[in-house]
C-alpha positions in Angstrom: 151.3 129.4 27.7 154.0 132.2 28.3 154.9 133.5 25.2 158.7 134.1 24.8 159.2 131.1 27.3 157.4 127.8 27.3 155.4 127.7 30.6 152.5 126.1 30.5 150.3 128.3 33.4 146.7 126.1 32.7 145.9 122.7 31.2 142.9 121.3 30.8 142.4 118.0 29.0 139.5 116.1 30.1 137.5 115.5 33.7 138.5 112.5 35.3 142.1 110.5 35.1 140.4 107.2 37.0 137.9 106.3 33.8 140.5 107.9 30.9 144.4 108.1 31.6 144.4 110.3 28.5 145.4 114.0 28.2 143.4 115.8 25.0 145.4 118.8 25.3 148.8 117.1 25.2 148.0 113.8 23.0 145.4 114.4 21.7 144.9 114.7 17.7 142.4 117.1 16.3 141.5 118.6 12.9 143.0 121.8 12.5 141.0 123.6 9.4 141.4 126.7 10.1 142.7 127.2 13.2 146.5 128.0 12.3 145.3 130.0 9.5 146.9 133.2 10.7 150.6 131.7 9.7 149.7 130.8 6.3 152.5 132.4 3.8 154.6 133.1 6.5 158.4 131.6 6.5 158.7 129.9 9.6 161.4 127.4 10.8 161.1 124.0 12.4 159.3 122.9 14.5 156.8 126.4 13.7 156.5 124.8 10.1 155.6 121.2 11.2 153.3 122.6 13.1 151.3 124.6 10.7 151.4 121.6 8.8 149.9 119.2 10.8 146.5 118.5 9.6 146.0 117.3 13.7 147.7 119.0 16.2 147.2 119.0 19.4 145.9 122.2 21.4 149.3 122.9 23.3 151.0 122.8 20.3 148.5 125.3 18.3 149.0 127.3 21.3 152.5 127.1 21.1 152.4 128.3 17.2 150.8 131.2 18.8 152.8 132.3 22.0 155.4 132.2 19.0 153.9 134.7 17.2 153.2 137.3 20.2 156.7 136.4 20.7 157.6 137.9 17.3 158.0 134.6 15.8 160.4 133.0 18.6 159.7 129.6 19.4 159.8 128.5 22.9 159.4 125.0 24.0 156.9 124.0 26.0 156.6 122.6 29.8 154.9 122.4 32.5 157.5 121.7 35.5 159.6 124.7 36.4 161.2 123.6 39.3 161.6 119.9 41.7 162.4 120.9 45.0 163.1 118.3 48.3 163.7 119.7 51.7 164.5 122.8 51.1 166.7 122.0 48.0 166.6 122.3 44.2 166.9 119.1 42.3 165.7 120.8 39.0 165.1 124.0 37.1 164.0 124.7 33.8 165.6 127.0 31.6 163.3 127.9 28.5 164.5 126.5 25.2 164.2 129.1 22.8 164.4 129.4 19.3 165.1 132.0 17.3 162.5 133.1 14.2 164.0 134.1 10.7 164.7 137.7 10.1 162.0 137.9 7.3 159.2 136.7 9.8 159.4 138.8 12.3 157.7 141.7 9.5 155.1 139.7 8.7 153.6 138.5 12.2 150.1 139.4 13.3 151.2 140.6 16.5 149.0 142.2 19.2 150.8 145.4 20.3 153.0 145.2 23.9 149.6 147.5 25.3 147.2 145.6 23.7 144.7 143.7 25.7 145.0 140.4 23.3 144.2 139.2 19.7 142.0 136.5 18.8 141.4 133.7 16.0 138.6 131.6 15.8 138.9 128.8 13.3 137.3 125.2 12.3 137.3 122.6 10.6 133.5 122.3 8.9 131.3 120.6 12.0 134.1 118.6 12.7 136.2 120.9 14.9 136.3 124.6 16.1 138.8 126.4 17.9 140.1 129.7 19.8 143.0 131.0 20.6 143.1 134.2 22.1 147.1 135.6 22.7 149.1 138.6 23.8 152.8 139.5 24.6 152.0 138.0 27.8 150.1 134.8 27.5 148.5 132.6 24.6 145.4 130.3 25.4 144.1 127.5 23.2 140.9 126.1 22.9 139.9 123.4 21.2 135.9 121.5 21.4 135.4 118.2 19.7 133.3 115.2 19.6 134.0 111.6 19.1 131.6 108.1 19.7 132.7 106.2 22.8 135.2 103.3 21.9 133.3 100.1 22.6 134.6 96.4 23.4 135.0 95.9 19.6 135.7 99.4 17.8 137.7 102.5 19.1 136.6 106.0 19.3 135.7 107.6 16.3 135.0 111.5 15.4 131.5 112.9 15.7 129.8 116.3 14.2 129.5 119.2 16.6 125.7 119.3 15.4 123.6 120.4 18.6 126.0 119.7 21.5 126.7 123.9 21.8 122.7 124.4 21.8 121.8 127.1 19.0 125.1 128.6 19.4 127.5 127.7 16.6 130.5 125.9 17.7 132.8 128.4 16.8 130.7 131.1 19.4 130.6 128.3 22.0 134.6 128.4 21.8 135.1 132.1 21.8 132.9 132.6 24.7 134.6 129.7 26.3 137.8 130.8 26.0 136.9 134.8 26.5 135.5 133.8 29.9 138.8 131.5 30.7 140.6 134.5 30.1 138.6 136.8 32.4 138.8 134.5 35.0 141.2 131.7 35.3 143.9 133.9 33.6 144.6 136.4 36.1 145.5 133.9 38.9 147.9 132.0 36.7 150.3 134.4 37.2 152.4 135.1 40.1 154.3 138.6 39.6 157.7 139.1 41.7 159.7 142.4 41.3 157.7 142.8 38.1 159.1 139.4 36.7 156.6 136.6 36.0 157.3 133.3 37.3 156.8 129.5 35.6 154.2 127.9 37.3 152.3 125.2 36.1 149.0 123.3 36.7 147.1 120.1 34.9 144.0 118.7 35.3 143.8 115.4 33.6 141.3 113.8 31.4 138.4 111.7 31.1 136.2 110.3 29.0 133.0 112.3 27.1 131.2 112.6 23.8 131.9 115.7 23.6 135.3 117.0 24.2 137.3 120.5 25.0 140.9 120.5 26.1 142.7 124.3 26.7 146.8 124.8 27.1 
């Protein structure tokens, strides 16, 4: 997610649309522990504060909490259709929905310096959950890994522990590694530079169905 404006540049929520018309980076609910810990005692406005307060969020939406703070503290909505076009004309543009942070949050921010690479926060919730998010001035990426028991003909999905589906790596190292190598290398293409402005683009790959799960936004 751009920071300061709301594109969503990658979205990842699951493998295959045909056996799960569900998105788990845009619907779907997962335990947050501690992965918005880095806005605790900080004033924030809505939606910022609902947000932090979700014991569930979704991973655009903890990404979102973060392009807001390496946005010093300005919230930008987000989405993920920037322009509709047909023959040559425009039907549609987006224009960025903004909002402003409080004066007094804005000094109390953790945020990565215009020239520095990126920040990172790894956080979890137990075995349950574990998440990354990795953000600069320039982008913020989310990821989130969890596990759930396949719904059956008589019971819906239900959560699962983490235990053994990363190998011997904790969970928490599974996501940082996954999301350092996203940034490496699926980050640099999501940007397309013109006259040194970056431009909205967006791209989604929908979901499908696993024991374990990981969604990025």
């Amino acid at each position: 997610m751009v920071p300061g404006d709301g594109a969503i540049r990658l979205l990842y929520g699951g493998a295959d649309y045909a056996r799960q018309p569900f998105n788990d980076a845009l619907h779907g609910a997962v335990e947050a522990g501690t992965a918005l810990e880095p806005l605790t005692g900080i004033r924030l406005d809505q939606p910022l504060d609902r947000i932090r307060h979700n014991p569930a969020p979704t991973t655009v939406q903890v990404a979102t909490a973060y392009a807001a703070l390496a946005a010093n503290g300005h919230y930008a909505t987000p989405y993920t259709v920037a322009k509709i076009t047909r023959i040559g004309h425009t039907l549609y543009t987006t224009h960025p929905a903004i909002t402003p942070a409080p004066a007094q949050t804005t000094t109390r921010l953790r945020i990565p310096a215009p020239d520095s690479p990126r920040a990172t926060h790894t956080g979890s919730a137990a075995n349950r959950t574990a998440w990354t998010t990795t953000y600069n001035p320039r982008l913020a990426l989310t990821t989130a890994l969890f596990a759930e028991h396949p719904a059956t003909t008589t019971k819906p999905a239900t959560p699962a522990l983490l235990t053994g589906l990363t190998g011997t790596q904790p969970p928490t190292k599974a996501t940082a590694e996954m999301t350092a190598d996203l940034w490496g290398s699926i980050i640099p293409g999501a940007f397309q530079s013109l006259g040194g402005r970056v431009t909205p683009q967006a791209r989604a790959v929908l979901p499908g169905p696993s024991r374990t799960q990981r969604s990025s936004g």
